[in-house]
N, C-alpha and C positions, 0 to 999 in steps of 0.2 A: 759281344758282337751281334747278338742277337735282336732281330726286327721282326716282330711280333703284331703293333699295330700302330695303325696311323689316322691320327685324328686331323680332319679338316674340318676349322671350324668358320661360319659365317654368319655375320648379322645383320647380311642385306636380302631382298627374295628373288632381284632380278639376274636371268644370265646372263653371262659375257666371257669375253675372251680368256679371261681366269679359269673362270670355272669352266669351261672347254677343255683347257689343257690341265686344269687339276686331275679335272675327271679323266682325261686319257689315263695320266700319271694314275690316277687310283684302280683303275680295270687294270692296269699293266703290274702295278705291284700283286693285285688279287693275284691273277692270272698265273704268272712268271714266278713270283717269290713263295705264294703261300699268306702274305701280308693281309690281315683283316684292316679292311679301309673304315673308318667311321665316319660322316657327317653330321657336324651339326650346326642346324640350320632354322630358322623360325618355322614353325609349326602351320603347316600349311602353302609354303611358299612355292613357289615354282624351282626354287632350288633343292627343295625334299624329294619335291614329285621325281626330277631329271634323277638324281641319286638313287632314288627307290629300282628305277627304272634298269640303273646301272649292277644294282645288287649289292651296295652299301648298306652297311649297318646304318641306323639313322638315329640319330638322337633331336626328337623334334622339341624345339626350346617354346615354351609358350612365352613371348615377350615380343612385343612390335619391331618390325624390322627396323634397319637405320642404318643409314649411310655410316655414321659415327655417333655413338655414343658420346654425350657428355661425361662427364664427371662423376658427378653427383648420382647419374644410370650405371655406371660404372661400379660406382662403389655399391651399388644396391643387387646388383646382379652377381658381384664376385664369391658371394658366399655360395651362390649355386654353380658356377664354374668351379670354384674346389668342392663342393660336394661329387659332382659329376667325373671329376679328375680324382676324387678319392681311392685310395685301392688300384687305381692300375697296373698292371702287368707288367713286371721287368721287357723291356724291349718294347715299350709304347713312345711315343713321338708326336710333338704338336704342331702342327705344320700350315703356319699361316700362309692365306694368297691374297692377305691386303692389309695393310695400314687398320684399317678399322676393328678386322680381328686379330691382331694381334695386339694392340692394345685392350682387348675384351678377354681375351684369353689367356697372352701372355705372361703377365702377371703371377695367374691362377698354375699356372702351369709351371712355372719354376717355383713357386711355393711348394708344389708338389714333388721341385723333382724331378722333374719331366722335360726333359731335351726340348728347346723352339727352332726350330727352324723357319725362317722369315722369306717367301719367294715375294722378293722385290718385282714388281711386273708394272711401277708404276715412276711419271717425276714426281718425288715426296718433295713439299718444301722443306729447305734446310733448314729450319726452324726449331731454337730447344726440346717445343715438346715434340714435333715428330722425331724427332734425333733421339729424345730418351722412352720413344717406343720403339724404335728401331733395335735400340740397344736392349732392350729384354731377349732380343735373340742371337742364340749363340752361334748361329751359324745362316749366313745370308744367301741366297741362291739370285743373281741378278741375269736378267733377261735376255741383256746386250749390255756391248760397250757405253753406249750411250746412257744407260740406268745407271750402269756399274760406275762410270766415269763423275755423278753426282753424287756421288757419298760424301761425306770427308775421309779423309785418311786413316781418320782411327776406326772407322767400320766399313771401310776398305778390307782391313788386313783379315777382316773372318768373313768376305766375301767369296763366290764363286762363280763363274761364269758360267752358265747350260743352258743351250739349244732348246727354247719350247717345242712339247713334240706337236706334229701337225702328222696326222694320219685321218686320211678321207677315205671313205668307200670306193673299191675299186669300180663297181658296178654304175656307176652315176650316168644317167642315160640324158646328155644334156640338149638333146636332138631332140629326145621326147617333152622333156621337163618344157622345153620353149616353146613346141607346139601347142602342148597340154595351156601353157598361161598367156598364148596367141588367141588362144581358144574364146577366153577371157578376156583379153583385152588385144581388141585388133593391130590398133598401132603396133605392139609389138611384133608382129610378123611381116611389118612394111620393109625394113630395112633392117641395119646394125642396131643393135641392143646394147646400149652404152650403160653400167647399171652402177649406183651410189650401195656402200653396205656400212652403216654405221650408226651410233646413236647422233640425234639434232643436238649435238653439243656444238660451241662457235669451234672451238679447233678442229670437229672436224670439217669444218666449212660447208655446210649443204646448200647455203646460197651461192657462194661459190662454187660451186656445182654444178648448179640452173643458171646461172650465169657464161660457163663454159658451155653448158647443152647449146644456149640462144646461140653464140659463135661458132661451134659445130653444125647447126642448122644453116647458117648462111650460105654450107659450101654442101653439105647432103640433107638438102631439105627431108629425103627417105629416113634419119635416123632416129631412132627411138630412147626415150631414157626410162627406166625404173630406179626407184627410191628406197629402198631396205631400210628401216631406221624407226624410231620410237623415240617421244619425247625427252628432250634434257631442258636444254634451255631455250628450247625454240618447240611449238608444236607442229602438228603435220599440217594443223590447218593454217599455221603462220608460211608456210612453205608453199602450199597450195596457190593461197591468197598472192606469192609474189612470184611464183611461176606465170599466175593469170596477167600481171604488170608487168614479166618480159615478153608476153605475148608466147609462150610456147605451151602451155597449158595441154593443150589435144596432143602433145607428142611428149609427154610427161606421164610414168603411172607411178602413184603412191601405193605402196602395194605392205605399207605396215613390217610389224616386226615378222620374221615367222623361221620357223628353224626347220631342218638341219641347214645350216648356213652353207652349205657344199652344194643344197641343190639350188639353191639362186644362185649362186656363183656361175655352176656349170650352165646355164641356160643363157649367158650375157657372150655376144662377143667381143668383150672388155668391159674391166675395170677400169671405175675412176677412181682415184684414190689422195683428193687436196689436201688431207688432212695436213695439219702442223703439230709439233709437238710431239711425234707419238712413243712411245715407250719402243716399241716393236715392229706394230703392224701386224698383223696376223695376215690379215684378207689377203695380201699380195703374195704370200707364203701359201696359203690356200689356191689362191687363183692360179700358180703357177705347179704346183701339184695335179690341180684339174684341167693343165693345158689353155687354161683363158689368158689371152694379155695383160699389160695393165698398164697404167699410167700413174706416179704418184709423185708428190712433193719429194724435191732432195733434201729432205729436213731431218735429222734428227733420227729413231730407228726407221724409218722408211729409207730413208738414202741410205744407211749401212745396212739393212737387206739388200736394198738394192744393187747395192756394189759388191756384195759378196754373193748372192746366187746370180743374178742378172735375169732373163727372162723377162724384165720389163723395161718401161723408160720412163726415168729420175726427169724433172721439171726443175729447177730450178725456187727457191723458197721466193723470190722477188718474183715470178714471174706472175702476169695478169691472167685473166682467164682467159682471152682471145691467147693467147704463147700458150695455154696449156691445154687449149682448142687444138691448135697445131698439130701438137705432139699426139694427140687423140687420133685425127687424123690420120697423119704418120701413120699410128701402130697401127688401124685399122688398113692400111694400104697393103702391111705385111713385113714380116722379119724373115729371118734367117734361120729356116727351120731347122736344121743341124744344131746348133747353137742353142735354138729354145730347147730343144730336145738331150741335149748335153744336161741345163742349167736345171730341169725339170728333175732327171735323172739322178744329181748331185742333189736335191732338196729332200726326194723323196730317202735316197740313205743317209741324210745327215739329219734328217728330222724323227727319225722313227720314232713310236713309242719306245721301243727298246732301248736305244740308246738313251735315252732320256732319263729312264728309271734306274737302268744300270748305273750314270753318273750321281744320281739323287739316292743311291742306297750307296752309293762310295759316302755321301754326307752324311747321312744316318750313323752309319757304320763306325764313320770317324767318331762322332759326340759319341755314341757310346761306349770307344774306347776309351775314349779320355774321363769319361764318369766313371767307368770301372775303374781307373788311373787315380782320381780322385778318392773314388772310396778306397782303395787302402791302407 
């Protein structure tokens, strides 16, 4: 029953919402259990750096990051994931937070022996081979209904359902944090601070975005938008270029990636949030933690956040961006402060890290009853 240590392993260098909540999840078992956390991560990447920082063990891999490895990199890399996995520690655990490593590690990992646990955090296509990378782990942790509800049935039945933890600084001073970046950029200190947080991928719609900023502008010309986000499939300067074609350009800041993602947050008064598709949603779970509104698509895990803490207001997935203008609008008008403060209240104790790690070492716990089970 013993949980000794927990290897997270990664073969990409940028951060995200994963690795936010890995890493809560890895300070809270430090912390709380006694658990030696390991990372490993490409050698030099911005994901060793944020770990080191955290006080992780770090196992830095010299091998180029990658979305996904092929095959062919696959097979060439595994004799050093079992070298590395060689000799561990009764009570060790491999605890993947993506498709990519777990197909990089899992493998290596049950040759060895060694318990997988798989935090589903994403839509995988149903597709043979993700299905039999899925399957190298013996125990699934899914994000939300909505993750959990696209498996099949047969990797359903070793799935589980838990709460990502979201735990933000209590101190976030977001009176200052807006002045401080008024300072910097005037616009923002004219009006409402309407702000976008995510990567330029098309789901999460950032044209759609500036699209709704132009329709918000028609009725408070005073309102301001900033832009959070880093290139995926669109760049800043593709966003730029057609902010300047809806004509709202000067009431527009791109303001790049930049972290801790709590203090942009706290400094907006509202989120936009068009995204489709989303596994989760973090940011609205964030945003309503920090007290800021929000506005998001009812699609998908954003409407099942939404309908189960509340704090914000769900858009409809059809609607255009003049209807989610609207609703912007709206929430800038004002709610029902009782009610925000209820729904704020209820997020912050069902999200804690605590909770989180306590349900995540009932999973540990479990596999390695059952491997002791097996070895007799």
């Amino acid at each position: 029953m013993r949980v000794d240590r927990v290897v997270f392993p990664f073969t990409n260098e940028k951060i995200g919402g994963s690795h936010v909540s890995s890493f809560t999840l890895g300070r809270t078992l430090q912390q709380e259990y006694g658990v030696e956390v390991v990372v490993a991560a490409p050698r030099d990447s911005l994901i060793e750096q944020v770990a080191r920082e955290h006080g992780f063990t770090i196992w830095p891999l010299g091998e180029s990051p990658s979305f996904r490895h092929g095959l062919a990199t696959e097979a060439r890399l595994l004799p050093r994931r079992l070298s590395l996995l060689s000799g561990q520690p009764e009570g060790t655990f491999v605890h993947c937070n993506d498709l990519s490593a777990l197909q990089s590690w899992g493998p290596a990992a049950r040759l060895r022996g060694i318990p997988v646990v798989y935090h589903n955090r994403a839509f995988n296509r149903p597709v043979a081979p993700n299905l039999a990378v899925i399957a190298t782990a013996q125990r699934i942790i899914c994000i939300s209904q909505a993750v959990e509800q696209r498996l099949p049935q047969w990797l359903r039945s070793r799935s589980v359902l838990i709460d990502n933890p979201v735990e933000l600084a209590e101190d976030v001073d977001g009176k200052a944090l807006r002045n401080a970046f008024a300072a910097c950029h005037r616009v923002a200190g004219e009006g409402p601070l309407i702000g976008f947080i995510g990567n330029f991928a098309h789901r999460k719609r950032p044209r759609f975005f500036l699209e709704m900023a132009r329709a918000v502008l028609i009725e408070l010309p005073q309102a301001a938008f900033v832009i959070f986000g880093r290139e995926v499939d669109e760049t800043q300067q593709d966003l730029e270029d057609f902010a300047r074609q809806l004509g709202i350009a000067d009431r527009v800041v791109f303001a790049g990636f930049r972290l801790p993602v709590e203090e942009n947050i706290a400094m907006l008064d509202l989120l936009a949030i068009p995204a489709i598709d989303e596994p989760l949603g973090r940011t609205p779970l964030e945003a309503l933690i920090l007290g800021v509104p929000y506005v998001a698509t009812d699609d998908a895990g954003l409407g099942e956040t939404g309908r189960r803490f509340g704090g914000g207001v769900l858009v409809p997935l059809d609607a255009g961006p003049e209807a989610f203008a609207r609703s912007v609008r709206g929430a800038l008008a004002g709610s029902d402060p009782i009610a925000f403060a209820d729904a704020r209240g209820r997020a912050r104790e069902t999200l804690c890290a605590a909770s989180h790690a306590k349900r995540v070492m009932e999973v540990y716990r479990g596999l390695s009853g059952r491997r002791a089970s097996d070895q007799k």
